[in-house]
GUROBA-14024 format. One line per 5 residues: number of its first residue (from 1); their letters; for each residue y, x, z of N, C-alpha, C, O, CB. Coordinates in steps of 0.02 Angstrom, whole numbers, plus 50000, padded with zeros to 5 digits. Last residue first. Glycine has a CB too. Example, Ala and Ser with C-alpha at 12.3 -4.5 7.8 and 13.67 -1.06 7.14 Angstrom:
<nodes>
2 = SA = 49888:50642:50354:49947:50684:50357:50002:50645:50394:50057:50670:50402:49970:50704:50286 ~ 49716:50660:50390:49775:50615:50390:49835:50660:50390:49834:50712:50423:49776:50565:50452
</nodes>
This chain:
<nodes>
233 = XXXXX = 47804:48189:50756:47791:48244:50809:47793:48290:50770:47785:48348:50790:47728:48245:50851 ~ 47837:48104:50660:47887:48093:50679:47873:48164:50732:47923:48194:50749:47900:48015:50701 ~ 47814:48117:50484:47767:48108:50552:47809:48127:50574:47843:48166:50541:47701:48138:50574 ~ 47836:48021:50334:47851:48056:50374:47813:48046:50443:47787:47993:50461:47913:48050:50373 ~ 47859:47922:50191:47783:47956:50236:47781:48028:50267:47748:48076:50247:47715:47961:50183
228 = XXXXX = 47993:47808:50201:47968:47871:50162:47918:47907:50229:47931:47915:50288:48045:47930:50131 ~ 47997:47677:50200:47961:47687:50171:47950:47765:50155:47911:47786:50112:47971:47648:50131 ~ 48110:47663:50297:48056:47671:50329:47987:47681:50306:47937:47688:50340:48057:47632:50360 ~ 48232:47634:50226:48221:47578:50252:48137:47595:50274:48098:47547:50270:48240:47515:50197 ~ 48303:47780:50191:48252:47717:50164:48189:47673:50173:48133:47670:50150:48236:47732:50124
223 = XXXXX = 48373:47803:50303:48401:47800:50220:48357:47768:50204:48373:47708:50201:48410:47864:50169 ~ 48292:47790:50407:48346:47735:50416:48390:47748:50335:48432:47708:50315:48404:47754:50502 ~ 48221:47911:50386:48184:47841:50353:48236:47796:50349:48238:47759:50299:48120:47803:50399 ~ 48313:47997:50378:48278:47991:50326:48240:47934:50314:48226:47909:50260:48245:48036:50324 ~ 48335:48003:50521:48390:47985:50473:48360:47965:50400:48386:47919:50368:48441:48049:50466
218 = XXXXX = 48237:48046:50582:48245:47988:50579:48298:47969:50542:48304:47909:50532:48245:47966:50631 ~ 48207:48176:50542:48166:48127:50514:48195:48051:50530:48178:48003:50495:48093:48140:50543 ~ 48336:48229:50617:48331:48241:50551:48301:48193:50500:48326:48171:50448:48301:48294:50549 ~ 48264:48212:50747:48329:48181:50731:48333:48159:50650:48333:48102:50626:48389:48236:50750 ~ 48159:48286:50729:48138:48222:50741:48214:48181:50727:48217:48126:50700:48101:48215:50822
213 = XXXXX = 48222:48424:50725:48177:48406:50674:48165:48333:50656:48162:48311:50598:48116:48433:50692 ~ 48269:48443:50843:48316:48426:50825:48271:48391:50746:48290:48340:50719:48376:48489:50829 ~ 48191:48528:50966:48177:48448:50952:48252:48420:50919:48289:48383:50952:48155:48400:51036 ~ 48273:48670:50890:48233:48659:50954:48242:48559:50951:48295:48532:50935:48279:48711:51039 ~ 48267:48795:50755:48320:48728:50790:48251:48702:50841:48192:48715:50828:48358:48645:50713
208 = XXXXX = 48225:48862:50661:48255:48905:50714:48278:48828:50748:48336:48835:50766:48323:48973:50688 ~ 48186:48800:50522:48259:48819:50526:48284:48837:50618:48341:48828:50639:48306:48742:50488 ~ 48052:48800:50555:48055:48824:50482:48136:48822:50483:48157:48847:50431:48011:48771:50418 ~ 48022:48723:50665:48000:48810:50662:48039:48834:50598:48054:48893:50596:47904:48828:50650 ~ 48083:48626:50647:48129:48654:50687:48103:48734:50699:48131:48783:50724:48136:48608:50754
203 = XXXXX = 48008:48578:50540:48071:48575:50541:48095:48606:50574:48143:48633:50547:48092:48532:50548 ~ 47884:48546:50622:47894:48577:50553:47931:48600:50523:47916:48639:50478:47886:48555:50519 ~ 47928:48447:50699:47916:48529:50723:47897:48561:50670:47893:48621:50681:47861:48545:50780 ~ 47938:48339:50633:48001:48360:50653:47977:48413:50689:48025:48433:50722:48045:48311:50690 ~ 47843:48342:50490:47847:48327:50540:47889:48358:50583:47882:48419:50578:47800:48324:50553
198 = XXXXX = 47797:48277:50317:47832:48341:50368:47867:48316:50422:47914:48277:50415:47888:48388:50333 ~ 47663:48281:50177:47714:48256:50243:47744:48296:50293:47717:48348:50311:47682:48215:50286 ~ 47707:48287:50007:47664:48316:50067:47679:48282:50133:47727:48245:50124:47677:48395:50078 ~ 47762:48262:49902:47709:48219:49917:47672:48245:49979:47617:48225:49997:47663:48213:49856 ~ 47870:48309:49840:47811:48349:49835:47724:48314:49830:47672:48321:49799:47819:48393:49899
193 = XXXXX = 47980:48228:49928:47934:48215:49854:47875:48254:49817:47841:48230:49772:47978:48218:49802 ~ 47961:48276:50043:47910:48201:50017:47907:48209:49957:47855:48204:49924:47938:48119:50027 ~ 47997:48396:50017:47918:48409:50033:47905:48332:50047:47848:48316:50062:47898:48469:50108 ~ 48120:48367:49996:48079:48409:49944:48002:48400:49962:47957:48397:49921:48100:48492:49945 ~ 48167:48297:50122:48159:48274:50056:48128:48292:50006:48106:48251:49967:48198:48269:50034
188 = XXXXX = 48180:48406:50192:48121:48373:50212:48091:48321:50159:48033:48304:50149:48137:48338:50275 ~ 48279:48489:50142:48194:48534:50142:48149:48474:50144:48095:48474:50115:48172:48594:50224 ~ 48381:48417:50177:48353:48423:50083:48281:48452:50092:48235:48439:50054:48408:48492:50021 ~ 48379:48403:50303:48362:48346:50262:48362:48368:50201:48337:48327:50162:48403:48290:50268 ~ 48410:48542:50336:48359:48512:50352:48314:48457:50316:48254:48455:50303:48378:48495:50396
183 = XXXXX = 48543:48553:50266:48492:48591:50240:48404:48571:50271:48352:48582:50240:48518:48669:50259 ~ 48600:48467:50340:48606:48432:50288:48559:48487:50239:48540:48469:50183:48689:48417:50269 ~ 48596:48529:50481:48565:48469:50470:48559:48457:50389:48504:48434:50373:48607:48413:50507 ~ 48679:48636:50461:48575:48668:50466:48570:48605:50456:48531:48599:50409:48519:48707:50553 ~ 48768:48584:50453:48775:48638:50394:48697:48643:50390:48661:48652:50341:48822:48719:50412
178 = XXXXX = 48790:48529:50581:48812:48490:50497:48781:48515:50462:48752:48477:50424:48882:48495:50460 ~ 48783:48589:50704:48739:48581:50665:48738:48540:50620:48685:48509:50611:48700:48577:50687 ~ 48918:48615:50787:48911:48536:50766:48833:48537:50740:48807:48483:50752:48973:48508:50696 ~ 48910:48754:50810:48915:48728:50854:48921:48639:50863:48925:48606:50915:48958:48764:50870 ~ 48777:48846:50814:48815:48812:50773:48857:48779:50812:48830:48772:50867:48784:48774:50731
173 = XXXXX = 48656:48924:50871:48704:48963:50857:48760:48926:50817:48796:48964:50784:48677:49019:50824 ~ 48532:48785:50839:48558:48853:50883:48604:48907:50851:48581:48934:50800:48495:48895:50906 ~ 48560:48636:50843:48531:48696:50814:48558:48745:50815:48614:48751:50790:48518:48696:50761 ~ 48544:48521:50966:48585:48540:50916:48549:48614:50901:48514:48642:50943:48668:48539:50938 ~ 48455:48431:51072:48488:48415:51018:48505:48435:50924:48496:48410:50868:48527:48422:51049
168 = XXXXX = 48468:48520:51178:48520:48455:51146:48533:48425:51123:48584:48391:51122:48549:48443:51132 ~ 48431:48687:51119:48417:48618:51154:48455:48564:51118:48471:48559:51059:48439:48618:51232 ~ 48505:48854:51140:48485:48805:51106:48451:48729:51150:48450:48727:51212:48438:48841:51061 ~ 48693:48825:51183:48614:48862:51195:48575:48794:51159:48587:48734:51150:48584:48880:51300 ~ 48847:48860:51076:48801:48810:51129:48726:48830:51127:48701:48850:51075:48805:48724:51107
163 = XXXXX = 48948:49010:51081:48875:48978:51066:48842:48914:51094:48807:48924:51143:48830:49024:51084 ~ 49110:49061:51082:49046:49031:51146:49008:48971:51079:49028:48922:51048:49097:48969:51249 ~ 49187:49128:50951:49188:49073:51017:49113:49062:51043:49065:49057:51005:49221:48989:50992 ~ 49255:49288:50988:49207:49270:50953:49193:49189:51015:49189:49185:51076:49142:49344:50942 ~ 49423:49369:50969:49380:49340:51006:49335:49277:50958:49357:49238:50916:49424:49313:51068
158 = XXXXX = 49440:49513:50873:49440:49447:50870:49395:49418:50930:49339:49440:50939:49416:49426:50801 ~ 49513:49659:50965:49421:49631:50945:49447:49560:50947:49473:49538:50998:49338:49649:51017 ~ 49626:49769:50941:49594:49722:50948:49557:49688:50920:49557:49680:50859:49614:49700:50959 ~ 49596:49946:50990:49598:49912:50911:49576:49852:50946:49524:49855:50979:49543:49945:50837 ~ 49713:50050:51059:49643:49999:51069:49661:49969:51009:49717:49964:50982:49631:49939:51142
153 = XXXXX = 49782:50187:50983:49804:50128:51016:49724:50106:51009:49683:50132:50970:49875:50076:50978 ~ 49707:50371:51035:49727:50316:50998:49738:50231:51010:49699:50207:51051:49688:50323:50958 ~ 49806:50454:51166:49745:50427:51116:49746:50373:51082:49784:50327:51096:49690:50416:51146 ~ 49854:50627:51145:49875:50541:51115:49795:50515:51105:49749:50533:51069:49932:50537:51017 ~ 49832:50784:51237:49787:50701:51179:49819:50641:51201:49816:50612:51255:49684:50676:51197
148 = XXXXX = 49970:50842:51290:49920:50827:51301:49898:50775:51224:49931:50746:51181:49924:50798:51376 ~ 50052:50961:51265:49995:50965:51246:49928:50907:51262:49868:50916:51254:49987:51023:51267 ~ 50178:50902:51298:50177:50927:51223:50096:50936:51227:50072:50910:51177:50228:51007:51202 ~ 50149:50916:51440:50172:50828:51394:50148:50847:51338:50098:50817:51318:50266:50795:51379 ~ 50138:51029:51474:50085:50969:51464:50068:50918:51436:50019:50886:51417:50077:50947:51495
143 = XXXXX = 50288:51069:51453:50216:51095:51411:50166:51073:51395:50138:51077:51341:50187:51134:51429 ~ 50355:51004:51540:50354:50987:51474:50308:51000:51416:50294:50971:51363:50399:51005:51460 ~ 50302:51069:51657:50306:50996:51644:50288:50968:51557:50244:50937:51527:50389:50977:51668 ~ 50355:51205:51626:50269:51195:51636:50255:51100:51624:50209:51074:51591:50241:51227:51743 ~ 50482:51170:51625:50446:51191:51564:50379:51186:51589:50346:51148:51554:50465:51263:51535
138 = XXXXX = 50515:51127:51777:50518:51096:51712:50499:51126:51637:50509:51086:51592:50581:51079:51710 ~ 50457:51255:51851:50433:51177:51847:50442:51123:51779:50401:51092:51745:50474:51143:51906 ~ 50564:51340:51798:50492:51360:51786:50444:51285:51794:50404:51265:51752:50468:51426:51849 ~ 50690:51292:51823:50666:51280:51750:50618:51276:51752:50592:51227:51725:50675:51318:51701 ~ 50656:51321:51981:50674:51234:51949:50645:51240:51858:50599:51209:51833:50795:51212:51951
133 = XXXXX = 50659:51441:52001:50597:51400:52004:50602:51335:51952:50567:51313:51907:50586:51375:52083 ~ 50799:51456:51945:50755:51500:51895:50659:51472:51932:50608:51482:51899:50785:51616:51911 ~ 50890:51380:52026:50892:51375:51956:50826:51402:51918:50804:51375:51867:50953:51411:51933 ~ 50892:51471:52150:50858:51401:52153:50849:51361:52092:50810:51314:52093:50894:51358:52196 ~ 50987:51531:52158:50933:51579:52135:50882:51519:52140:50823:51535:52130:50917:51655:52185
128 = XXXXX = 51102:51454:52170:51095:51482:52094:51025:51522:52101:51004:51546:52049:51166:51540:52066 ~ 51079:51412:52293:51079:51380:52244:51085:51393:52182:51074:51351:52139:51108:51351:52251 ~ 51093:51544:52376:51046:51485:52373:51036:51459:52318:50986:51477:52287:51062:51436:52409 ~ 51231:51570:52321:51171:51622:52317:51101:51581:52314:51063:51582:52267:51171:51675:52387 ~ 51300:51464:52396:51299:51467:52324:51252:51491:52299:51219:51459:52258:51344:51495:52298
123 = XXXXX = 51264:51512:52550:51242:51430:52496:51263:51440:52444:51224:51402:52416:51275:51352:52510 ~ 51310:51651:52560:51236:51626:52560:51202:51554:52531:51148:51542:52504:51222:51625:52628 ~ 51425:51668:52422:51410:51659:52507:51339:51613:52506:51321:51565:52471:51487:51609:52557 ~ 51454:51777:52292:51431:51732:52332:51421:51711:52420:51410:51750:52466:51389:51737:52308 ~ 51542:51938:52288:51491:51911:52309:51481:51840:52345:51493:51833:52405:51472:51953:52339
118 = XXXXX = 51668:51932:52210:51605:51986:52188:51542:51968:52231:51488:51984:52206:51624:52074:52206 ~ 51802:51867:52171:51769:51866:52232:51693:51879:52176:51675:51850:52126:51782:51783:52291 ~ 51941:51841:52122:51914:51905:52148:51854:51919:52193:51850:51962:52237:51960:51930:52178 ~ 51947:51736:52052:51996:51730:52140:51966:51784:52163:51958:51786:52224:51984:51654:52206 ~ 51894:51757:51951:51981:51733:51909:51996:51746:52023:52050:51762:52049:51997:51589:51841
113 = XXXXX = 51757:51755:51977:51798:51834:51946:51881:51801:51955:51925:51843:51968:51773:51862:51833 ~ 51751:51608:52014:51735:51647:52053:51794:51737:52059:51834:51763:52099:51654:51648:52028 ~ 51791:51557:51880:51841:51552:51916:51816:51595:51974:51863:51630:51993:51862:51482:51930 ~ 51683:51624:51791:51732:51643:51789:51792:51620:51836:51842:51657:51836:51737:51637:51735 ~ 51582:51552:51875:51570:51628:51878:51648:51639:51846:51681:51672:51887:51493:51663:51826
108 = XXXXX = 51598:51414:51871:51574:51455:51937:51599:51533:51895:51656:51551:51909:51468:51443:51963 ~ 51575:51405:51709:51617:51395:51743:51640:51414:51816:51699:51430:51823:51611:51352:51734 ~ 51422:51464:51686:51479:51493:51664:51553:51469:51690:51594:51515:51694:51474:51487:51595 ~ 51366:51363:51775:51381:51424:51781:51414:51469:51767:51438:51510:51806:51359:51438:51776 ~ 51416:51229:51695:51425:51234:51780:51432:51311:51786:51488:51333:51799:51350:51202:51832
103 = XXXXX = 51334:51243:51575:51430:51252:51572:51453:51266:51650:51497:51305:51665:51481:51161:51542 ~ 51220:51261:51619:51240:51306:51582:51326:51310:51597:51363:51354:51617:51214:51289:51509 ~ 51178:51140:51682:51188:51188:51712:51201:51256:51679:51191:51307:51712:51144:51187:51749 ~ 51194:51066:51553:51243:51077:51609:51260:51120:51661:51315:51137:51684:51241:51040:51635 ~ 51105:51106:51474:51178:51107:51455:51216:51108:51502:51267:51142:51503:51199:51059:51420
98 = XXXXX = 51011:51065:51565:50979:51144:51546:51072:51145:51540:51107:51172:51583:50905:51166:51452 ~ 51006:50935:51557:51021:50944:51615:51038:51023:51613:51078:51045:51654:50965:50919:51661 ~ 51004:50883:51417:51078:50875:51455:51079:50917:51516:51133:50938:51536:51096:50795:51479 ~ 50877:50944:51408:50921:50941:51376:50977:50982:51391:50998:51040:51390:50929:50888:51372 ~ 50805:50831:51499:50810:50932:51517:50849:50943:51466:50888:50978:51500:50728:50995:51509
93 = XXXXX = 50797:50731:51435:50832:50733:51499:50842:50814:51507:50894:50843:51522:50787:50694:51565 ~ 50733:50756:51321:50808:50743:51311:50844:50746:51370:50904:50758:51371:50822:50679:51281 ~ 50600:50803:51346:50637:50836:51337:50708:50819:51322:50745:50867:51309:50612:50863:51306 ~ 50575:50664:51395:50574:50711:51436:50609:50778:51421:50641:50808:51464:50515:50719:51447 ~ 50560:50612:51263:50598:50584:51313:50642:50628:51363:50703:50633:51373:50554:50548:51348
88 = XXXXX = 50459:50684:51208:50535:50688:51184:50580:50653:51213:50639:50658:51196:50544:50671:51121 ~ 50340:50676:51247:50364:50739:51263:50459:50728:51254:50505:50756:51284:50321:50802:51204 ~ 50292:50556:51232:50340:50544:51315:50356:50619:51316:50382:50641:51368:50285:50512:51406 ~ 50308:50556:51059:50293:50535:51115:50325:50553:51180:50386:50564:51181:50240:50546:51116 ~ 50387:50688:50961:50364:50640:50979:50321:50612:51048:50302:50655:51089:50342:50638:50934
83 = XXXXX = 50514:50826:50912:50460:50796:50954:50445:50728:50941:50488:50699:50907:50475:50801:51024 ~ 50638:50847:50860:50593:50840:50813:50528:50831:50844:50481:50827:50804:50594:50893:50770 ~ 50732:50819:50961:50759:50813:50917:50712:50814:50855:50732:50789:50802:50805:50853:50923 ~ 50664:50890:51078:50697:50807:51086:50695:50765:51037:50676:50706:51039:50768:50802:51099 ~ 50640:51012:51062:50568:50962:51047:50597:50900:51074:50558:50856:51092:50486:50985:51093
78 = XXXXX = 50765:51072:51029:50728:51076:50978:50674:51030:50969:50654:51006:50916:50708:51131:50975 ~ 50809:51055:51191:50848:51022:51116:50809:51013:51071:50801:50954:51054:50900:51064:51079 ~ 50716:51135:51221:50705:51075:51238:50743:51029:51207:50723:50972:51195:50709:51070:51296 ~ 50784:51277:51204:50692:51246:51169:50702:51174:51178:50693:51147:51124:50601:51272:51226 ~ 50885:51254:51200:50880:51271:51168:50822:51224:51149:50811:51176:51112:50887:51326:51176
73 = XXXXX = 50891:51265:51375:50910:51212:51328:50904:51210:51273:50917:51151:51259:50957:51198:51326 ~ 50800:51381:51371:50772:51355:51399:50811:51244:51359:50782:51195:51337:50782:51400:51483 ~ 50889:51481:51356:50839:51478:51305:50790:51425:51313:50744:51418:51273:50805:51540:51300 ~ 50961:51462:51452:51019:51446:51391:50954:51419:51335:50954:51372:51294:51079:51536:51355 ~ 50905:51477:51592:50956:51426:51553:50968:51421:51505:50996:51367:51493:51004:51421:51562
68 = XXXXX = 50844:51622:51556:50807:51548:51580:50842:51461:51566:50817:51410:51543:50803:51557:51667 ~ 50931:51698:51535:50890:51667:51470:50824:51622:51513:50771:51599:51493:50851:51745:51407 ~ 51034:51688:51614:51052:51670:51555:50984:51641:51519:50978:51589:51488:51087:51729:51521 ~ 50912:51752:51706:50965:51713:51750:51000:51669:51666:50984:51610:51665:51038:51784:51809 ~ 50891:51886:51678:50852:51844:51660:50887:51768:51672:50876:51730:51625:50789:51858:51695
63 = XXXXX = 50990:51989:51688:50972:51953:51643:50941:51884:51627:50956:51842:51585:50950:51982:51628 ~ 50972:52029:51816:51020:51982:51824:51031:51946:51752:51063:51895:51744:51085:52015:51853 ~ 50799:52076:51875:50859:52083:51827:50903:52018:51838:50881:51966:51861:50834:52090:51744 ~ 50885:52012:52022:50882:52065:51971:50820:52037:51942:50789:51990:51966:50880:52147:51997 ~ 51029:51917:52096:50955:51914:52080:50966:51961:52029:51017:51967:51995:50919:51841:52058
58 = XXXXX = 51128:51941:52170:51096:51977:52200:51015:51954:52176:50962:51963:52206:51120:51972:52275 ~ 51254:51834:52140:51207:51799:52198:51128:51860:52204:51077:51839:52233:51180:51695:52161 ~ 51312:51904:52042:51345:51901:52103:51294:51851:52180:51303:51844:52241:51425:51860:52075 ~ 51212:51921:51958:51256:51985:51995:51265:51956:52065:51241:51971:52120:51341:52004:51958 ~ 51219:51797:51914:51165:51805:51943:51190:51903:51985:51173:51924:52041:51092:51793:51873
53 = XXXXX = 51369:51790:51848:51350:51754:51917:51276:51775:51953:51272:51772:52014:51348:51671:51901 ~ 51323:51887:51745:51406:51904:51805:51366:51867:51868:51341:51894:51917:51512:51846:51778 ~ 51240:51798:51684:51222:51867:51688:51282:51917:51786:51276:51948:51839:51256:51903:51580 ~ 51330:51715:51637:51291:51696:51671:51226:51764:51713:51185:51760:51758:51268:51641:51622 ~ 51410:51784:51561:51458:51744:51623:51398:51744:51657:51402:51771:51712:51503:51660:51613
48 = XXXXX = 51348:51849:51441:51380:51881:51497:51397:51829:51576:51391:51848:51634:51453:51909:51460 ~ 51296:51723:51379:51244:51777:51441:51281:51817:51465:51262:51836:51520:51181:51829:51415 ~ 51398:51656:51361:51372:51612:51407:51323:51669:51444:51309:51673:51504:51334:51541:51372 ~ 51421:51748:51250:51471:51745:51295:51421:51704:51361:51413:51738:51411:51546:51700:51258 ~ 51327:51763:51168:51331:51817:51191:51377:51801:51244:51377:51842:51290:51345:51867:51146
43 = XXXXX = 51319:51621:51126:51274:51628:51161:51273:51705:51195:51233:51718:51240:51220:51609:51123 ~ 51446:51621:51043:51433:51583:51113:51383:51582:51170:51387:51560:51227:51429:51528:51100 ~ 51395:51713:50952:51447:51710:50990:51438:51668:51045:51420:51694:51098:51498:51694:50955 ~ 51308:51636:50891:51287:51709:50896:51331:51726:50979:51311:51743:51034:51320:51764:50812 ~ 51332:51498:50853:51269:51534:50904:51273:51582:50922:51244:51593:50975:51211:51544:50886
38 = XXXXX = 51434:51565:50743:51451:51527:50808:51397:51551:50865:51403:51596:50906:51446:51440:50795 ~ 51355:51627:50638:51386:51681:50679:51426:51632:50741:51448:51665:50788:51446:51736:50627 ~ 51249:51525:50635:51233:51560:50654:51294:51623:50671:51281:51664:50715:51184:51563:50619 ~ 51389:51432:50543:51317:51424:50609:51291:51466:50657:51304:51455:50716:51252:51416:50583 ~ 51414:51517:50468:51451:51523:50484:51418:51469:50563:51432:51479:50622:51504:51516:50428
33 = XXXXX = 51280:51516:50368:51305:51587:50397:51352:51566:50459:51336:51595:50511:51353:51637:50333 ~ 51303:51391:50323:51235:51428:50371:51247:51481:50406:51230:51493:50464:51175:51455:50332 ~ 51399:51376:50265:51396:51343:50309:51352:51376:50373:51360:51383:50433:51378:51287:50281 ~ 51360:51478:50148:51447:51477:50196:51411:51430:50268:51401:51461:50320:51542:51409:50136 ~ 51261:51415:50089:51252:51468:50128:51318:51482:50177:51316:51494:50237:51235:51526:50081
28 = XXXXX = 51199:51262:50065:51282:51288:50083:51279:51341:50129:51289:51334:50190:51333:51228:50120 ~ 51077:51202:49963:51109:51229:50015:51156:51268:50026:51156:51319:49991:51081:51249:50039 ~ 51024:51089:49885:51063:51126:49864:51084:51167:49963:51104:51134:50011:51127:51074:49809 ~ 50863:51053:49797:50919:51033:49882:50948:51092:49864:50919:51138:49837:50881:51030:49984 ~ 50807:50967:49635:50831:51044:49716:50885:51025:49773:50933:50987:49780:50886:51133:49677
23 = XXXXX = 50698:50834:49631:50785:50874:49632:50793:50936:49691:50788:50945:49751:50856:50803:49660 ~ 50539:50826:49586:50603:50824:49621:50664:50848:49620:50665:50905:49596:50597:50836:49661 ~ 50497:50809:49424:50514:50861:49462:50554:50837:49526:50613:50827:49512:50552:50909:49419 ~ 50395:50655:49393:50458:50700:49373:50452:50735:49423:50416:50718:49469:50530:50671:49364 ~ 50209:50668:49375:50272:50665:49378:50348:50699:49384:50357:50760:49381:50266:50642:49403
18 = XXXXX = 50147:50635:49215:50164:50689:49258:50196:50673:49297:50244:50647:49268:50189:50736:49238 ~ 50039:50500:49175:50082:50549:49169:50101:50587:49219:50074:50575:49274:50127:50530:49146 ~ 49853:50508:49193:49922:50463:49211:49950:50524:49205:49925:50579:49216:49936:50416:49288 ~ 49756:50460:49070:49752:50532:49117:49834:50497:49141:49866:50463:49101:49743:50638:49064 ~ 49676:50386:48974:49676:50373:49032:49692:50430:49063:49645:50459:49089:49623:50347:49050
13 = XXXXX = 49744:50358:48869:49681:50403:48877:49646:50401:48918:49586:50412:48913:49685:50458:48879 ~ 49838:50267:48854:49793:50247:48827:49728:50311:48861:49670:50294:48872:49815:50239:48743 ~ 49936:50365:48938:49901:50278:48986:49856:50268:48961:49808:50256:48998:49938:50198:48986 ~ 49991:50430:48846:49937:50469:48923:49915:50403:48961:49879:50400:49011:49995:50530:48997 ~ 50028:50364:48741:49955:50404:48729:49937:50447:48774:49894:50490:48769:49949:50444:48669
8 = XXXXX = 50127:50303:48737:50098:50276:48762:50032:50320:48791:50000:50313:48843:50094:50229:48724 ~ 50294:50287:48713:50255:50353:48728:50204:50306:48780:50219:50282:48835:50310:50431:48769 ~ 50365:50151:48632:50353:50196:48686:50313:50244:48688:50280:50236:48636:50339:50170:48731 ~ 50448:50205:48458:50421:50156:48505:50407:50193:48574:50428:50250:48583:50354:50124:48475 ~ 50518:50242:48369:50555:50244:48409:50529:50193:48461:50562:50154:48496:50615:50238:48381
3 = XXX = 50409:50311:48290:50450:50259:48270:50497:50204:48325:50506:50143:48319:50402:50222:48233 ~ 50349:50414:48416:50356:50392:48353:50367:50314:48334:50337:50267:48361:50302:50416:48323 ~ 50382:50524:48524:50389:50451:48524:50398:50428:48451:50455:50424:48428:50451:50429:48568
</nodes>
């Protein structure tokens, strides 16, 4: 920067300056770590309990029973929270619902163990082995959503106003004919003074307009007083 003026000589060249570096994001490994050893934990505890209860209602593997629920709120947290369209709706209701029937089970199963009781009675059994269709519906649901084509919004079309047909009069596609009339009467004026004569179908071939030519001519003589050598057919 010489003489303590601005630094001009990447604008004058034309090449645009650099730009600045963004700022580093600083991240809080303590934090991260201490994230993931929570998850770690809670999620080893919710698959034992929930693991206990599918035992106890006699579905094998009795694994699977946890990781239909747990992995299942998980996913659907994840496409609530960074999804778009009717997928992320949908996934906020399965959400809450995946969470709940998470805490429900693990809750069932330890007061179940806490009154000593190792096997369900046929309506509980029911209803917990009735959990692992249910997700399967609701993820196939959600899958579709996530895959189907957005299509794009309709682009609105200015409405275009109604044409008077030709005739009437009036010159076609206008809807006063000001604009073709006052170009009519200069054409017709050029070709008196030319000295030629011009006749109102002369006019209406040579600007697209239907027995409007004769209108045109008559304005021209009523300008002057009938001396100008016009043919009226």
């Amino acid at each position: 920067m010489p003489n303590g003026g601005p630094e001009v000589g990447a604008v004058e060249s034309g090449v645009p300056a650099p730009n600045p570096p963004s700022p580093a994001v600083s991240r809080d490994w303590w934090a991260y770590a201490g994230m993931l050893v929570v998850a770690v934990a809670a999620a080893w505890i919710s698959f034992s309990a929930l693991t206990g209860l599918a035992r106890m209602a006699h579905i094998w593997p009795p694994y699977l029973l946890p990781v239909a629920i747990d992995a299942y709120a998980v996913t659907s947290t994840r496409i609530w929270l960074t999804g778009t369209g009717p997928a992320r709706a949908w996934a906020r209701l399965n959400s809450f619902a995946a969470i709940g029937i998470s805490i429900a089970g693990n809750a069932a199963y330890h007061g179940l163990a806490s009154a000593g009781i190792t096997r369900l009675p046929w309506q509980l059994a029911a209803g917990v082995a009735a959990v692992a269709p249910l997700t399967l519906w609701l993820v196939a649901h959600l899958h579709s959503l996530l895959t189907r084509k957005q299509l794009p919004a309709p682009v609105p079309v200015p409405a275009v106003p109604p044409t008077r047909e030709a005739g009437a009069g009036t010159p076609t596609g206008t809807s006063t004919g000001t604009s073709t009339r006052e170009r009519m009467k200069a054409h017709a004026l050029a070709e008196l003074a030319a000295g030629r004569a011009i006749t109102g179908g002369q006019l209406d071939r040579e600007f697209g307009t239907r027995d409007y030519g004769r209108k045109v001519l008559a304005e021209i003589r009523a300008d002057s007083n009938g001396h100008a050598a016009v043919v009226s057919g």
